[in-house]
C-alpha positions as CSV (number, residue, x, y, z in Angstrom):
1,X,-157.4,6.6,-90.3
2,X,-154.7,5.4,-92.4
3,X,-155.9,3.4,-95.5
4,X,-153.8,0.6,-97.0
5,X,-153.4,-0.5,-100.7
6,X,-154.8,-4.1,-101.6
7,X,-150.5,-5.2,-101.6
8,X,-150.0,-3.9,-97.9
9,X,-153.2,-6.0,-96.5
10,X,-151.9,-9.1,-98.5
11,X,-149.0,-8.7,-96.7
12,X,-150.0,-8.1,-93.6
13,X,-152.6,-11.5,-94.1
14,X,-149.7,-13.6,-94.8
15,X,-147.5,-15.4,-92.0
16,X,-144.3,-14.5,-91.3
17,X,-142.9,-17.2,-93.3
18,X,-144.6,-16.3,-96.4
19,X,-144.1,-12.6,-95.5
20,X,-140.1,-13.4,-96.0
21,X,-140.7,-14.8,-99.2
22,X,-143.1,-12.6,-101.0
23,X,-140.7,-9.7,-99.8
24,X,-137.9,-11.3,-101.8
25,X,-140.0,-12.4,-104.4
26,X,-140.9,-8.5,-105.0
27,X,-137.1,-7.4,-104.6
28,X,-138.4,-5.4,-101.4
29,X,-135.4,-3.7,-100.2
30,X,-133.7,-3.9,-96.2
31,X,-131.8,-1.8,-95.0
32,X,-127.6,-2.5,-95.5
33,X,-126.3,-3.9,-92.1
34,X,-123.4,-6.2,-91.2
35,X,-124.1,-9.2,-89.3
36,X,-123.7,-7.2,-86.4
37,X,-126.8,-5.2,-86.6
38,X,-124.4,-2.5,-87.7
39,X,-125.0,0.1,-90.0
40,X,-122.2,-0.5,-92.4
41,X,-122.0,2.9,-93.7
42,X,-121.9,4.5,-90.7
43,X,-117.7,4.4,-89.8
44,X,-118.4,5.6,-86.1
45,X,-121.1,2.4,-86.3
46,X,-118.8,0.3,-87.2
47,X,-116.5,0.9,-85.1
48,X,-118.8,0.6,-81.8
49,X,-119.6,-2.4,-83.1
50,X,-116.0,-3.8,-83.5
51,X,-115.0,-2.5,-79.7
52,X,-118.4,-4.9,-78.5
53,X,-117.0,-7.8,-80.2
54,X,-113.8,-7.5,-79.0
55,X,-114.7,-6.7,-75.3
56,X,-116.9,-10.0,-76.0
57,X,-113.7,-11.7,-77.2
58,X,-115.3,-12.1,-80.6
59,X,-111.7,-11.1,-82.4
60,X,-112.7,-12.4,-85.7
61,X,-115.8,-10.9,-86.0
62,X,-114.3,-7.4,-85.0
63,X,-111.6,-8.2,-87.6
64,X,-114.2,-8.4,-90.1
65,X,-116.1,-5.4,-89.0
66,X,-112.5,-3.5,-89.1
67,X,-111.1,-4.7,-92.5
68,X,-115.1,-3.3,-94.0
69,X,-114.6,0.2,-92.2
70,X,-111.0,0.6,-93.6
71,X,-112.5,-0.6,-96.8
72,X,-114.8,1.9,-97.2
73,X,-112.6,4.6,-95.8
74,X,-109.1,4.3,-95.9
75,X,-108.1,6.8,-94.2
76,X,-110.1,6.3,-91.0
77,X,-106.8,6.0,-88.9
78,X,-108.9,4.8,-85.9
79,X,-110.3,2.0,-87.6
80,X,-106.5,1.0,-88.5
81,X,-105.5,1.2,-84.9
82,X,-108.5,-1.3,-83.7
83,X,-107.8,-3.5,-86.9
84,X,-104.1,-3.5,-85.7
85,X,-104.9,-4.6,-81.8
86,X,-107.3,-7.6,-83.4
87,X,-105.0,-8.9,-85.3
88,X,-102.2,-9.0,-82.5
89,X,-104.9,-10.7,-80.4
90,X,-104.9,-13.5,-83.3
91,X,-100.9,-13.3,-83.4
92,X,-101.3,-12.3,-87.1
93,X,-97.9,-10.2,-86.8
94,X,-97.2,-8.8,-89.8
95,X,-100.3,-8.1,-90.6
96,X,-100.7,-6.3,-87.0
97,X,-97.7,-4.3,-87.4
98,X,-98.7,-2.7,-90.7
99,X,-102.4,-1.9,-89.6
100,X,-100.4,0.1,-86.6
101,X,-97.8,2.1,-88.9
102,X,-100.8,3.3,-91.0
103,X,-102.4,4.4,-88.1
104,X,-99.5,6.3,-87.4
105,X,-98.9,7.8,-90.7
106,X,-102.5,9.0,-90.5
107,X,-101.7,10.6,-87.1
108,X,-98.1,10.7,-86.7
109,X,-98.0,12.6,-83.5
110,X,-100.5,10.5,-81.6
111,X,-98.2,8.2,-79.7
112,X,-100.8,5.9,-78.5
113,X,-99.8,2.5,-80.1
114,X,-96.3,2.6,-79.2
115,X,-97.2,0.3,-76.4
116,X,-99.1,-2.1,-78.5
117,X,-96.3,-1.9,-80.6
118,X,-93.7,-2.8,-77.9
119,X,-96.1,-6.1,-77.1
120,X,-96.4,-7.1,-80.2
121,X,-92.2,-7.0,-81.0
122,X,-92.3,-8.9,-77.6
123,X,-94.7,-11.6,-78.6
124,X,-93.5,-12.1,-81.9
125,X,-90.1,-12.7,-80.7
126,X,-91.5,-15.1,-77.7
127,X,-93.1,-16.9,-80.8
128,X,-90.4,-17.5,-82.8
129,X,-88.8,-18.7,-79.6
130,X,-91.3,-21.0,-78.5
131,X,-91.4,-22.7,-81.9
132,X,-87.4,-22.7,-81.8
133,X,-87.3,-24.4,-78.4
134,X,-90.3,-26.9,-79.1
135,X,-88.1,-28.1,-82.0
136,X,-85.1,-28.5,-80.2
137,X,-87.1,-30.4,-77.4
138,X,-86.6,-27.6,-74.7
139,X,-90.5,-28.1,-74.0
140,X,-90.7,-26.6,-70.4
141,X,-88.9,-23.2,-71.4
142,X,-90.6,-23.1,-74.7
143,X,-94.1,-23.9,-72.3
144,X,-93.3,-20.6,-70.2
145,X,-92.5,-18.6,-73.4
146,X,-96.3,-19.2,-74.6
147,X,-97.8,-18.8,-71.5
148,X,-96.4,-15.8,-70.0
149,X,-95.4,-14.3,-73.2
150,X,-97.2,-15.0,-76.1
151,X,-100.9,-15.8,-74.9
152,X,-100.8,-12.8,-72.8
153,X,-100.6,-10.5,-75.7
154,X,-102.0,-12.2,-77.8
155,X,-105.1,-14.4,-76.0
156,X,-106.7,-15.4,-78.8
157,X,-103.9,-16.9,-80.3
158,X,-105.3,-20.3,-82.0
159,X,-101.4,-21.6,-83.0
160,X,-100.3,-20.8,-79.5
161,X,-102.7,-22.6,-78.0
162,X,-102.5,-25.2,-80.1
163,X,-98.2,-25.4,-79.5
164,X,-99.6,-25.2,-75.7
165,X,-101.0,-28.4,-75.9
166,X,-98.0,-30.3,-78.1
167,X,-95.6,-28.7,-75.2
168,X,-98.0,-30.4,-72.4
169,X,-98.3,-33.8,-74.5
170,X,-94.9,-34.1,-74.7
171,X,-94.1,-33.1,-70.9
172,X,-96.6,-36.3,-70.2
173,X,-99.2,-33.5,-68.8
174,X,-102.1,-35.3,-69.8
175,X,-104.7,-34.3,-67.6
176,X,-103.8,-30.2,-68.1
177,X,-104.4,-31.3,-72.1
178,X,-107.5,-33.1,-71.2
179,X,-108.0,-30.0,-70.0
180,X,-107.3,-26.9,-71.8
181,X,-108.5,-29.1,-74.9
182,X,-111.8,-29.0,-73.2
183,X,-111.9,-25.3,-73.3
184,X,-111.1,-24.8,-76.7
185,X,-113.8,-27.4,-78.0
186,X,-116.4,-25.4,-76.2
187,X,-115.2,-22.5,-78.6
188,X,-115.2,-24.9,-81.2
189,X,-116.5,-28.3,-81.1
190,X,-114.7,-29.1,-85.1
191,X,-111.1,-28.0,-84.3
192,X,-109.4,-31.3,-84.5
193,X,-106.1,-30.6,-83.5
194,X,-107.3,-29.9,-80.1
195,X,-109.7,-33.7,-81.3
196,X,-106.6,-35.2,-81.6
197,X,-104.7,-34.1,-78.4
198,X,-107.4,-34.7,-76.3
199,X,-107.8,-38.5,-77.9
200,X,-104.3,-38.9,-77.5
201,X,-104.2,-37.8,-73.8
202,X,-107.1,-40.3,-72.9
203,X,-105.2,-43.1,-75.1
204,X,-102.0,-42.3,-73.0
205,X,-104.0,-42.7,-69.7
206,X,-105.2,-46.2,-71.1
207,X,-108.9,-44.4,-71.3
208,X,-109.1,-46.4,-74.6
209,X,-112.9,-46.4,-75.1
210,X,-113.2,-42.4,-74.5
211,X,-109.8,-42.0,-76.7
212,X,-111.4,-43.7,-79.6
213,X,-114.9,-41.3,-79.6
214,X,-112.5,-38.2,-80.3
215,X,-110.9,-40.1,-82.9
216,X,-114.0,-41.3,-84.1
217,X,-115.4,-37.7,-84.1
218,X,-112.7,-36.1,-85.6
219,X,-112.6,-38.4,-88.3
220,X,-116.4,-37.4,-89.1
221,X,-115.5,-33.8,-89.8
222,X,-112.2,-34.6,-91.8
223,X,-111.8,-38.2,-93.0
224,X,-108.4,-37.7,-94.2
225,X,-107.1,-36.1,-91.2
226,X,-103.5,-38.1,-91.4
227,X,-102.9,-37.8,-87.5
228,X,-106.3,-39.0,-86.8
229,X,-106.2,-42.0,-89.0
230,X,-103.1,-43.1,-87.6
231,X,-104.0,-42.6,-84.4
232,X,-107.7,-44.1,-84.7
233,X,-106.4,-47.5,-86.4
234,X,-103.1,-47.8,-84.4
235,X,-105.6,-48.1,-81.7
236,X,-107.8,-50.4,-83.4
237,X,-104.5,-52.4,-83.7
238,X,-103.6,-52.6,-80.1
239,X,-107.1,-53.9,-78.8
240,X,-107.0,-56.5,-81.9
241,X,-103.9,-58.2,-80.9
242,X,-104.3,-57.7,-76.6
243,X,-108.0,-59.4,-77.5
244,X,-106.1,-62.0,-79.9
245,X,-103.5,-62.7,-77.0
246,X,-106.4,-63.1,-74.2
247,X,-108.3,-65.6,-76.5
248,X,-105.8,-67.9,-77.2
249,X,-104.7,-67.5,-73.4
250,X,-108.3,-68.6,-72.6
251,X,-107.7,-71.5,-74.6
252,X,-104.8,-72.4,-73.7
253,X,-102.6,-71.9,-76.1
254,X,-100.5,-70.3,-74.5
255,X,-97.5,-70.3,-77.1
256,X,-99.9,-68.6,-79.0
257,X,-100.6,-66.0,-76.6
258,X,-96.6,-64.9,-75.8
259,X,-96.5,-63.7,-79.9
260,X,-99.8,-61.9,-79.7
261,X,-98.7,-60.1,-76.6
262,X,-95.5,-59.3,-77.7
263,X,-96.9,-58.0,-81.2
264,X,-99.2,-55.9,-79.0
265,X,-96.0,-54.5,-77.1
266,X,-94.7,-53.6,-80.4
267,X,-97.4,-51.4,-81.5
268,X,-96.8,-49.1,-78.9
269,X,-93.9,-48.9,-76.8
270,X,-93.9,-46.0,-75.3
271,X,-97.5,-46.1,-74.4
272,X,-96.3,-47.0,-70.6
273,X,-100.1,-47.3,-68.8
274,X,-101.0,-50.1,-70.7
275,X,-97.8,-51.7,-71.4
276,X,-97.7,-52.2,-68.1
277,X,-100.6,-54.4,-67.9
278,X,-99.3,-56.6,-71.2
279,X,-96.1,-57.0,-69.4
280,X,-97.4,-58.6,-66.7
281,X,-99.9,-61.0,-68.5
282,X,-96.9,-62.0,-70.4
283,X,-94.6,-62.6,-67.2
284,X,-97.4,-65.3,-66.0
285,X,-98.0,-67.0,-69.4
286,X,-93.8,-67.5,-69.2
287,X,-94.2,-68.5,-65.7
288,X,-96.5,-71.1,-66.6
289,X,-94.5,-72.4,-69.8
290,X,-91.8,-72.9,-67.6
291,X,-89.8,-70.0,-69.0
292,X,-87.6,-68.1,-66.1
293,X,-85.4,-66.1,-67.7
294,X,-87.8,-64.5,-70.1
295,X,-90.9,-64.0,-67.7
296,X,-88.0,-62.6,-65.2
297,X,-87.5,-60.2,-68.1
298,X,-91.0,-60.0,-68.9
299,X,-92.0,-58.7,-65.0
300,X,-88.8,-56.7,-64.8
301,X,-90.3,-54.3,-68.0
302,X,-93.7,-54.2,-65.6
303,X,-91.7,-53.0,-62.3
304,X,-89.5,-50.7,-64.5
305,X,-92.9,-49.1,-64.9
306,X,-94.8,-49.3,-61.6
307,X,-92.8,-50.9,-58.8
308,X,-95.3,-50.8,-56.6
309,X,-97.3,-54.1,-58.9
310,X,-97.2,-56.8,-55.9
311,X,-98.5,-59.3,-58.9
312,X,-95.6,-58.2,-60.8
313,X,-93.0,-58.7,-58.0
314,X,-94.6,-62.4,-57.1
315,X,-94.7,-63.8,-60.7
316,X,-90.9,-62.5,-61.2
317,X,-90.5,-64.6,-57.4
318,X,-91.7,-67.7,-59.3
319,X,-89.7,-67.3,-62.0
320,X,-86.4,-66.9,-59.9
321,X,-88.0,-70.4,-58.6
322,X,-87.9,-71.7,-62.0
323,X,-83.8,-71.0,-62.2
324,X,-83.5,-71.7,-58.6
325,X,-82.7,-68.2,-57.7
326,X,-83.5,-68.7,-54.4
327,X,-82.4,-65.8,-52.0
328,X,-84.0,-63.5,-55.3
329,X,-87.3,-65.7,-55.1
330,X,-87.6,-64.8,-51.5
331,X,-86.5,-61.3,-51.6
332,X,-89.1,-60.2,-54.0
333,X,-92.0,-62.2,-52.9
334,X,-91.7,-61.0,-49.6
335,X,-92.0,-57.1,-50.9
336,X,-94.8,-58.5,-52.4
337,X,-96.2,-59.7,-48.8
338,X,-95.1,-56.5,-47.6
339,X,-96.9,-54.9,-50.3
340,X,-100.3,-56.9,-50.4
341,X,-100.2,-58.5,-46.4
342,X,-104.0,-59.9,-46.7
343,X,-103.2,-61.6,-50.1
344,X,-103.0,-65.5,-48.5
345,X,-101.8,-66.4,-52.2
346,X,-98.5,-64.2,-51.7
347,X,-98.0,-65.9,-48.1
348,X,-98.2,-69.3,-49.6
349,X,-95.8,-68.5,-52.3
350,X,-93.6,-66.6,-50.0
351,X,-93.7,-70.2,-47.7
352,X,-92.7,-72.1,-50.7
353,X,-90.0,-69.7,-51.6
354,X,-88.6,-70.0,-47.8
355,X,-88.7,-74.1,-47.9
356,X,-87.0,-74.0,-51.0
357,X,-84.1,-71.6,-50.4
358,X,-83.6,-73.5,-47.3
359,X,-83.5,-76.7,-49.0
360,X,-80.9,-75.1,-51.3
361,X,-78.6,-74.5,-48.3
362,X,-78.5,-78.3,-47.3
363,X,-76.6,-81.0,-49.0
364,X,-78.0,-82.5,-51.9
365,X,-77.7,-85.9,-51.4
366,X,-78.8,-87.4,-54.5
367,X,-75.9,-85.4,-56.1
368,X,-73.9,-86.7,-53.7
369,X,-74.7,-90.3,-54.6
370,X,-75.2,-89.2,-58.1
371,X,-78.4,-90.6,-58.9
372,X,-81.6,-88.4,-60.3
373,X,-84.5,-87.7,-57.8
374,X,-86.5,-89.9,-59.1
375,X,-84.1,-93.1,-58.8
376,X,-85.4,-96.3,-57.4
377,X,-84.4,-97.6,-53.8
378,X,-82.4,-100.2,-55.9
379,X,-80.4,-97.6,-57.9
380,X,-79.6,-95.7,-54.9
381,X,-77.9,-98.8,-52.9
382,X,-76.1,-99.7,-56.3
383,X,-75.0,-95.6,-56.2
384,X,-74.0,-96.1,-52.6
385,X,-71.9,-99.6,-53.0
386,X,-69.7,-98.3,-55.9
387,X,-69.1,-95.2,-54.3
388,X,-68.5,-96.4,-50.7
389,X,-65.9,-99.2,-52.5
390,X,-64.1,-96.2,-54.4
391,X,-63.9,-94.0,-51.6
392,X,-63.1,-96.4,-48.8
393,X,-60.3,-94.8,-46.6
394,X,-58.4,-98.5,-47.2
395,X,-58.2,-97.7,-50.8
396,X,-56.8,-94.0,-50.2
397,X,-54.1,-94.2,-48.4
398,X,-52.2,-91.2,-50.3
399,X,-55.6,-89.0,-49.6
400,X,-57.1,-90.8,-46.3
401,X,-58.3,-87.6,-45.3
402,X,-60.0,-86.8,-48.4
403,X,-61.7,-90.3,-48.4
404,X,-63.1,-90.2,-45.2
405,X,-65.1,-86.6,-45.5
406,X,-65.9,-88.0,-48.8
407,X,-67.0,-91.6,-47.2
408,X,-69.1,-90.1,-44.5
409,X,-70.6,-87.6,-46.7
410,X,-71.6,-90.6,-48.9
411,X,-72.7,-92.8,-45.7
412,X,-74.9,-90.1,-44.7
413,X,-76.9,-89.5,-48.0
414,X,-77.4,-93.2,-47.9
415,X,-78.5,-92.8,-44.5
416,X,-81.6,-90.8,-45.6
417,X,-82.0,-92.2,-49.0
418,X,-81.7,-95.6,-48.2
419,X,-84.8,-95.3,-46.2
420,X,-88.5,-94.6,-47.8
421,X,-89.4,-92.6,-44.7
422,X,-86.5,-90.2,-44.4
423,X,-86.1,-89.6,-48.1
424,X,-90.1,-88.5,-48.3
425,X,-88.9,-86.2,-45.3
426,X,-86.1,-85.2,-47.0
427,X,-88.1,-84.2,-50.6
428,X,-90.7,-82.6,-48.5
429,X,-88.0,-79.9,-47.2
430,X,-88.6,-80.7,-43.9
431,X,-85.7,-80.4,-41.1
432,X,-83.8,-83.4,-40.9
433,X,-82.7,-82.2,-37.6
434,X,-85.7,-83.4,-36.3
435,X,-85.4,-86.9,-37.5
436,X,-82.9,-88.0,-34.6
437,X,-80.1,-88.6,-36.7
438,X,-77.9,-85.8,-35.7
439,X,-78.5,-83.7,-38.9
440,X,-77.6,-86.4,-41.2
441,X,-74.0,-85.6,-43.1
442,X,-73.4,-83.0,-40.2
443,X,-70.9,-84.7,-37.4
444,X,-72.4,-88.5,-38.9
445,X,-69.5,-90.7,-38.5
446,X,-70.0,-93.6,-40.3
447,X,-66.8,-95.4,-38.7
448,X,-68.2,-95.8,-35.6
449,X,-65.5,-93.9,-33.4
450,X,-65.1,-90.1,-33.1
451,X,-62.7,-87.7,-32.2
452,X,-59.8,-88.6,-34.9
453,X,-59.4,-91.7,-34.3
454,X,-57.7,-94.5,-36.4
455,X,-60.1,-97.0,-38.1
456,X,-59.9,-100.4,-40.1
457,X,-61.8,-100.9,-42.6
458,X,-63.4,-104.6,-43.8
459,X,-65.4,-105.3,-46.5
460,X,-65.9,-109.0,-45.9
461,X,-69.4,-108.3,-44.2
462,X,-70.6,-105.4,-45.1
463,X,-69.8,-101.2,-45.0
464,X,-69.4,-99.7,-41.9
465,X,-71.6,-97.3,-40.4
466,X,-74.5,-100.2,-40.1
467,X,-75.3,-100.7,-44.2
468,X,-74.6,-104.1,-45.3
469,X,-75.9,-106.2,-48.1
């Protein structure tokens, strides 16, 4: 049996933990491996070793692996060629290029890396055009170049990948960054480019909460990352002024409210999915300030955006209503009601919008008399007398003709003003048709004849047509 010294059975006594340290403690020596379990002075070691982490896709572990073998021996062509395929998998040109010319120096008639060579030429070139065409804003060629050229020769092509996604943000792909940005943080959960891309995407989609953890996360690792910072309190900005602008809407202040969601417009203007929303909160604070041109503005921006908002389309209805665009108020509350046919709100405005237009296309007798609508019965027979003495046919005999279409237009509004019943009719909308009067100002005759004839007229009793004083 094999006896041990004193120092082996302490060793073996102690636990592993210990074990470690009174090993280094005593300078006891291991063996020299990479961290690869690779023997690194054994060159056909090392490169086994290098081929397993690059059929695992480990490039830059093989790279390191490579650049120790050629160390050691430079003249071990094949290490050269393997270093040279690594670094064209990382698009490290240059640096690929010369590993393959030493490789064929060492063996110049082995042709084997003329290939490689011809794909790396090829995705270089596609590079250099890809970063050309991004500049110049030609994202969907420069796109293709990446993807069919670049990250096919070289897969594991960081940069590339990383132009991939600035290509796709600025094509407004932002569910294809949401995802390919999920595949690269799996690699590696600290590269914040692909952080900030994938923030920006969910911010874009209006996903502000989920937009804000990348930020938030990203800032963590680096917190002077510039495009983070901006990004993160530009954000912050947006939610403080829409919150500010809901507040004092809550409160009524509704003055207030229009500045804070304009400001919160202006931090953003581009960033369409939410706009949308501000837009149309804007549009109905206007609305109910009374404002028609600017909430018509206001819900135009929200349509230009999504024109299939029935909201949207029945606030810009009201406001045409506010600057008695009628035929317009109609026309777009009705898409609405088209849009949204259960929404009993829409079919009431849509009623509303219909009385109103048609009350536009009738006389408007109080013009006609020229008092307000909110004259007294008094004011309106005082309207009626000085306007039925200056436009008495006996007083116009150059311009009889004139006078009487003005007289019985006159007569008629007087006719429905005149009395409390017809004039609440009348400011309801409803059809004066129905009132027995013949349609009051259409065929009334206030002479009492028809048909052209010739009439005198006396003002000794009263005015014709039945109105005396």
């Amino acid at each position: 049996m094999e006896v041990m010294n004193p120092g082996e059975r302490g060793l073996v006594a102690l636990s592993p933990l210990l074990l470690l340290l009174q090993l280094i403690y005593t300078g006891f020596q291991f063996p020299v491996v990479s961290g690869f379990g690779v023997d690194d002075g054994n060159p056909s070691s090392l490169l086994k070793g290098a081929k397993e982490s690059i059929n695992s896709g480990l490039y830059s572990e093989a790279l390191e692996i490579l650049t120790t073998a050629v160390d050691k021996n430079p003249e071990f062509a094949e290490a050269h060629r393997d270093r040279g395929h690594v670094l064209r998998q990382l698009c490290r040109y240059e640096e690929s290029e010369k590993s393959y010319k030493r490789f064929m120096e060492l063996k110049p008639g082995d042709t084997s890396v003329e290939k490689e060579l011809s794909q790396l030429q090829q995705a270089q070139s596609a590079w250099e055009s890809a970063s050309a065409l991004y500049e110049s804003g030609d994202y969907s060629r420069a796109i293709e170049h990446i993807e069919k050229v670049v990250l096919v020769f070289s897969p594991a092509c960081l940069k590339a990948k990383h132009l991939k996604l600035k290509l796709l943000f600025a094509l407004k792909d932002y569910s294809r960054v949401i995802s390919e940005t999920g595949y690269l943080l799996k690699e590696d959960e600290s590269d914040l480019e692909a952080l900030l891309l994938r923030g920006r995407a969910y911010y874009y989609l209006a996903d502000h909460d989920i937009a804000m953890r990348h930020y938030q996360k990203g800032l963590r690792l680096d917190p002077e990352h510039s495009g983070l910072k901006k990004a993160y309190f530009g954000l912050k900005n947006l939610l403080k002024k829409t919150k500010s602008a809901e507040d004092n809407a809550e409160r009524g202040k509704l003055r207030l409210a229009v500045e804070d969601y304009k400001t919160a417009l202006s931090v953003d203007p581009i960033h369409q999915a939410y706009n949308v929303g501000l837009y149309l909160a804007l549009c109905k604070l206007l609305v109910k300030l009374g404002r028609g041109k600017d909430a018509i503005s206001s819900c135009t921006s929200a349509l230009e955006i999504d024109a299939e908002l029935p909201e949207a389309l029945l606030q810009r209805g009201e406001a045409k209503l506010l600057i008695e665009d009628w035929e317009g108020a109609v026309n777009d509350i009705k898409e609405a009601a088209q849009k949204s046919p259960q929404d009993m709100n829409i079919r009431e405005a849509l009623m509303r919008a219909e009385r109103s237009l048609k009350m536009s296309q009738r006389k408007d007798w109080y013009k006609i008399l020229e008092v307000s609508k909110t004259a007294s019965i008094a004011e309106i027979k005082r309207a009626y007398k000085k306007l039925a003495l200056q436009w008495h046919p006996d007083k116009n005999v150059e311009n009889r003709e004139e006078a009487e279409n003005k007289f019985r237009e006159i007569a008629a509004a007087y006719e429905v003003l005149g009395d409390d019943e017809k004039r609440a009719r009348y400011d309801r909308g409803e059809d004066l048709d129905d009132m027995g009067m013949g349609g009051a100002g259409a065929g009334f005759n206030p002479f009492g004849g028809g048909g052209g004839q010739q009439f005198t007229f006396h003002f000794d009793g009263g005015f014709p047509g039945g109105f005396g004083f």
